[in-house]
C-alpha positions in Angstrom: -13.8 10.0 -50.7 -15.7 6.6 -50.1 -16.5 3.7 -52.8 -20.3 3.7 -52.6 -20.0 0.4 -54.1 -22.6 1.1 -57.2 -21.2 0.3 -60.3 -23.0 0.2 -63.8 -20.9 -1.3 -67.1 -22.8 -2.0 -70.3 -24.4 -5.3 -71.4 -22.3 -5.2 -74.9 -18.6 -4.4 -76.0 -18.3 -4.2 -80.0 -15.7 -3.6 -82.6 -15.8 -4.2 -86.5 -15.2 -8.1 -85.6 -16.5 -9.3 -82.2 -19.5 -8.5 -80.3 -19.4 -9.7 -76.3 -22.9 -9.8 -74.7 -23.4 -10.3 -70.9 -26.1 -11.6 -69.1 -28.8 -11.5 -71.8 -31.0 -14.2 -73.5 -30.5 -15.8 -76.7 -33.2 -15.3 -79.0 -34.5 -18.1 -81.5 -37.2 -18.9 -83.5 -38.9 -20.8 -81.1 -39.3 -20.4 -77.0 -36.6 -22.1 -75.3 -36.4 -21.7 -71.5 -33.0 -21.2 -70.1 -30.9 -19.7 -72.0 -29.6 -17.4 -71.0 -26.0 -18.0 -70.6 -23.6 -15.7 -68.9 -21.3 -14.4 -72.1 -22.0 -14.5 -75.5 -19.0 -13.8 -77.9 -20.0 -13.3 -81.5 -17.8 -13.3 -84.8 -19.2 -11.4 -87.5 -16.8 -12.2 -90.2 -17.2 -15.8 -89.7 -20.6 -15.7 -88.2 -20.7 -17.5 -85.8 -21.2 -17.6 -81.6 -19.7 -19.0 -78.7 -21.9 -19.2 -75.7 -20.0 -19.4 -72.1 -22.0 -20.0 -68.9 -19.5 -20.1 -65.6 -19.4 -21.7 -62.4 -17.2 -22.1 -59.9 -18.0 -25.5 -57.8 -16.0 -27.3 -55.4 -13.7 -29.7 -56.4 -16.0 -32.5 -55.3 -18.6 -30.8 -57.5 -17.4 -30.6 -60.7 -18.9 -33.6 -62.5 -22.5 -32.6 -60.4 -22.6 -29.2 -62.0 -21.5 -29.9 -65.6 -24.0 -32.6 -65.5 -26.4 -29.8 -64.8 -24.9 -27.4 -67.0 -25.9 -30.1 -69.9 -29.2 -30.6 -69.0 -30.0 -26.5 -68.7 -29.1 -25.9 -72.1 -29.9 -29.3 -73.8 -32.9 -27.8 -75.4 -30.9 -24.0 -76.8 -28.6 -26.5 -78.4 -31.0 -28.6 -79.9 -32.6 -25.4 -81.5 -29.4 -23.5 -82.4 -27.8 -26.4 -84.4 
């Protein structure tokens, strides 16, 4: 039988200490435009979140894209501190 190639997974995977979130926004008390980084790993005992965004550059482009990297989520930090 062929592989159509479709494939759906869920946006969440939860147990009684971690939540991982995928490709969804972070939401704060204010507006903050870009953040939506790619994984979102959350600790409910200790409360708190680590927030992952990935790329994979070329070697060349490393420094160019962490530069950008900083600059895209500059203002989500400045708000979730």
């Amino acid at each position: 039988m062929a592989d159509t190639g479709t494939h759906t997974c869920p946006s969440q995977c939860m147990n009684r200490k971690m939540l991982v979130l995928w490709n969804q926004a972070v939401h704060t008390n204010r507006e903050v435009t870009k953040c939506g980084p790619d994984i979102i790993i959350k600790n409910k005992k200790k409360k708190t979140c680590i927030l992952i965004d990935v790329a994979v550059p070329a070697d060349r482009n490393v420094m160019k894209k962490e530069t950008e990297k900083e600059l895209k989520y500059k203002s989500l930090c400045t708000e979730i501190q």
